[in-house]
C-alpha positions as CSV (number, residue, x, y, z in Angstrom):
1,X,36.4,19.7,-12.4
2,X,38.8,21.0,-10.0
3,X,38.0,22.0,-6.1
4,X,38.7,25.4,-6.8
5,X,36.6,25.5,-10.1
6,X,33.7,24.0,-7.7
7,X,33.9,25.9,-5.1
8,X,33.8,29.2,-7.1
9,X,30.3,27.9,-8.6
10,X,29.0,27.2,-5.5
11,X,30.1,30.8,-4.1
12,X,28.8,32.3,-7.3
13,X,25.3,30.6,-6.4
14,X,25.1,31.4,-2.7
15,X,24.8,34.8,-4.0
16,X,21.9,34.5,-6.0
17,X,18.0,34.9,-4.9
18,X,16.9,31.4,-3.4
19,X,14.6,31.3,-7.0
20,X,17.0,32.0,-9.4
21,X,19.5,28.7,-7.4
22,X,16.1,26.9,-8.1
23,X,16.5,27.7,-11.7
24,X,19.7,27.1,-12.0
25,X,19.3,23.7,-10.7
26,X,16.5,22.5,-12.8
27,X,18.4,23.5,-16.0
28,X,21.8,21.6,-14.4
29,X,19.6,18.5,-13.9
30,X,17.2,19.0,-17.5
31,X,21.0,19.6,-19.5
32,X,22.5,16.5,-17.4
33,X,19.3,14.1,-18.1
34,X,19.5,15.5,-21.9
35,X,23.2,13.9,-21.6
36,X,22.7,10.6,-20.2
37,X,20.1,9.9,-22.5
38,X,22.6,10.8,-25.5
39,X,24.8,8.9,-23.9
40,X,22.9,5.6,-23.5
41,X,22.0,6.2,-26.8
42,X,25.2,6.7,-28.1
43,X,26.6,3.7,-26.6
44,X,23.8,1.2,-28.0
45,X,24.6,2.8,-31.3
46,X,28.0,2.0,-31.1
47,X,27.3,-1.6,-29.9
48,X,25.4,-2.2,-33.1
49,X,27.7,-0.5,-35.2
50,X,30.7,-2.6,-33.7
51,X,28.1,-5.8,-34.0
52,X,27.8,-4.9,-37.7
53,X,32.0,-4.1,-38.2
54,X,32.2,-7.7,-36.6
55,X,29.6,-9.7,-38.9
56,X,31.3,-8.0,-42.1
57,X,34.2,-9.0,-41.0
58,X,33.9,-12.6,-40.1
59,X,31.5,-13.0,-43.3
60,X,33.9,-14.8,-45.6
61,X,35.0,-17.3,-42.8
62,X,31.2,-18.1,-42.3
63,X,30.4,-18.3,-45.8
64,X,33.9,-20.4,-46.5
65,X,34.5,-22.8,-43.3
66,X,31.0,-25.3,-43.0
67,X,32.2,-26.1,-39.7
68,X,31.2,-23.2,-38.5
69,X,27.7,-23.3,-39.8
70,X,27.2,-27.5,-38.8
71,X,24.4,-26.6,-36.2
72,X,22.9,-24.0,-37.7
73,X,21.4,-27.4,-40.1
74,X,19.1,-27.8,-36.2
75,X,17.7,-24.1,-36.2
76,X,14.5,-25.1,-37.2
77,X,14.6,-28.2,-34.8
78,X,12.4,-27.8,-31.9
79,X,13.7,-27.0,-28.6
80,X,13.6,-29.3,-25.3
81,X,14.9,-28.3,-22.3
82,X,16.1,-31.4,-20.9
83,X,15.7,-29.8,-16.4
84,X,12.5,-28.5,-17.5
85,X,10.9,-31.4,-19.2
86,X,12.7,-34.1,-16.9
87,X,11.2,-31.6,-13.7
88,X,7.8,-32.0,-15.5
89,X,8.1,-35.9,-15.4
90,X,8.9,-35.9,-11.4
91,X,12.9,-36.1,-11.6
92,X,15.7,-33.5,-12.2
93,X,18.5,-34.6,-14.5
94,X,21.7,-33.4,-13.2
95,X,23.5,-32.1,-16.3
């Protein structure tokens, strides 16, 4: 918004009852909140729907190339953290 564009507002505003600026303001902040929340919502969408463009898209080469998938075969391995469990034992390992 230009200066001038803003400053005109604001003169327009001065010129209204003290209660009616009141409403004015709650409806700029209620239409500004209703905004940022379509926003935030609009940009997780489009995270997931760029997420999704990228899985199609690298499907083939996942299903085609195995060494892509080698260490997916230790998903259902269990998980050690080696700091944690070596902190548990007295000593950190310095990895």
């Amino acid at each position: 918004m230009s200066a001038q564009i803003e400053s005109e507002i604001l003169e327009h505003l001065k010129c209204l009852p003290v209660t009616e600026q009141l409403k004015v303001v709650e409806s700029l902040a209620r239409q500004l909140r209703e905004d940022v929340q379509l926003y935030a919502g609009q940009g997780a969408q489009d995270t997931g729907e760029k997420l999704a463009r990228a899985a199609i898209a690298l499907r083939e080469d996942y299903l085609g190339d195995k060494e892509l998938t080698a260490f997916s075969a230790l998903d259902r391995e269990p998980f050690v953290n080696l700091r944690f469990a070596g902190a548990a034992r007295g000593y950190i390992l310095k990895l």
